[in-house]
N, C-alpha and C positions, 0 to 999 in steps of 0.2 A: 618772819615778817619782812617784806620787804623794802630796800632802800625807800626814803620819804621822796618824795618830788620837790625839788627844789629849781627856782626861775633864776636866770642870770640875764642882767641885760645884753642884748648884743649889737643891735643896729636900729634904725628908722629908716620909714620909707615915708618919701612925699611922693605923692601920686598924683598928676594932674588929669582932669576927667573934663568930656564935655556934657554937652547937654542931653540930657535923658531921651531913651526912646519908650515911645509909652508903648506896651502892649496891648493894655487893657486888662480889668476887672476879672479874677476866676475865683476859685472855691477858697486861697487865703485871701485873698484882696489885693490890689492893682500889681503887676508885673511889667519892670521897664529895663531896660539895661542900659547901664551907662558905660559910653565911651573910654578907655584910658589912652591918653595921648602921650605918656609919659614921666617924668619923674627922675628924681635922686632914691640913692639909697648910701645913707653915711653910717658906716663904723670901723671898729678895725680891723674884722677880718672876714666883709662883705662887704663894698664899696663898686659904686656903679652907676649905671643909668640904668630905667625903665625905658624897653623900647615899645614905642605908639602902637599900638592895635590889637592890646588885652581887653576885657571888658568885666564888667560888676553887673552879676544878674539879681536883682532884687525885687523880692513878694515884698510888698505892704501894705498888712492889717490896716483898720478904719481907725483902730487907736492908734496908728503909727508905728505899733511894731515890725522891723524889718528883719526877714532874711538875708544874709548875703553870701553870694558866691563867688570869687573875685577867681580870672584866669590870666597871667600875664606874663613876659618873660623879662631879664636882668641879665644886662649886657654886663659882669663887670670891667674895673678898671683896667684888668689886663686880659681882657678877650674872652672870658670863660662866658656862657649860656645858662642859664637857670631858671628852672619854668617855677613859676609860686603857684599854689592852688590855695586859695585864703574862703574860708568859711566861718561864718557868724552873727550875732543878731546884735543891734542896734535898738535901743528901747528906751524909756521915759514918760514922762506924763504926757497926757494927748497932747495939750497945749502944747509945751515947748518940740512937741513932735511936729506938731503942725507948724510955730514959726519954723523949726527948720525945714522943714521941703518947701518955706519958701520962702529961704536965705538969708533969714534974718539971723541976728548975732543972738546967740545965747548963753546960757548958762553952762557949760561942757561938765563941772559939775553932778550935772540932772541926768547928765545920758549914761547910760550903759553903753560900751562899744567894743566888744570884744570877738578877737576872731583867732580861730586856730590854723596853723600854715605850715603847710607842706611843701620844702624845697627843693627840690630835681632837678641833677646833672647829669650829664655824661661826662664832666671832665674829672680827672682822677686828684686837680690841685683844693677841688671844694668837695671831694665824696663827705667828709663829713656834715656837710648839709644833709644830705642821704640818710643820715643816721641820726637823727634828732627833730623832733618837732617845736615846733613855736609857737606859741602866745604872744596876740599883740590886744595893746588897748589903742583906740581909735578914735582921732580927733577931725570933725569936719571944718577946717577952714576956710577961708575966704576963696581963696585957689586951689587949693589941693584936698586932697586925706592923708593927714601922718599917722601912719601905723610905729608906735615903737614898740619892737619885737624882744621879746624874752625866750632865751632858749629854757627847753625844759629840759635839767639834767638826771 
């Protein structure tokens, strides 16, 4: 049998986003992508900025179920490059699906928010990024989205 899976926590990420671009309507329901203009990322041993002009591409269901695709990079503290590739869904009761896409404060609670993340470098001081995946749960605030990320060992 093999080793169990077990999550360690390791960092957050705040992400600052702008305003949606709507696509429009297809076969799962509405398509917009939203801007990343930036962010922190705080822990102890990934620490940085999000640098501005990633983006979050999101299908969303008439129940408010979302897809997400997030593509962005992380400058950190001491120069290193790191592309994230974050995928995962966003769910809840319609209602509070609907006040949230349009901003109102909710219950965080109610949501499912979880996304899987894939870190990439070419610098050889974070290859172990390289060699691990993460799990983040996902909170929409006022300003941002905090992802806090669990490595999976």
């Amino acid at each position: 049998m093999p080793k169990q899976i077990a999550l360690s926590p390791f960092c957050t990420f705040f992400v600052t986003v702008d305003k949606p671009i709507r696509l429009g309507t297809g076969g799962f329901g509405e398509t917009r992508i939203i801007p990343l203009t930036g962010g922190t990322v705080e822990g102890e041993e990934l620490r940085g900025r999000i640098l501005p002009g990633g983006s979050d591409e999101q299908m969303i269901r008439e129940d408010g179920l979302t897809r997400l695709h997030a593509r962005y990079v992380i400058e950190t503290h001491d120069g290193a490059l790191v592309r994230v590739d974050s995928q995962g869904l966003r769910s809840g009761p319609p209602e509070v699906m609907a006040a949230l896409m349009r901003g109102e404060k909710i219950d965080q609670d109610q949501i499912y928010f979880v996304t899987t993340i894939r870190l990439d470098t070419a610098d050889t001081r974070y290859d172990f990024l390289n060699q691990r995946l993460f799990l983040s749960q996902g909170i929409r605030e006022p300003d941002c989205v905090r992802l806090t990320l669990f490595r999976v060992q």
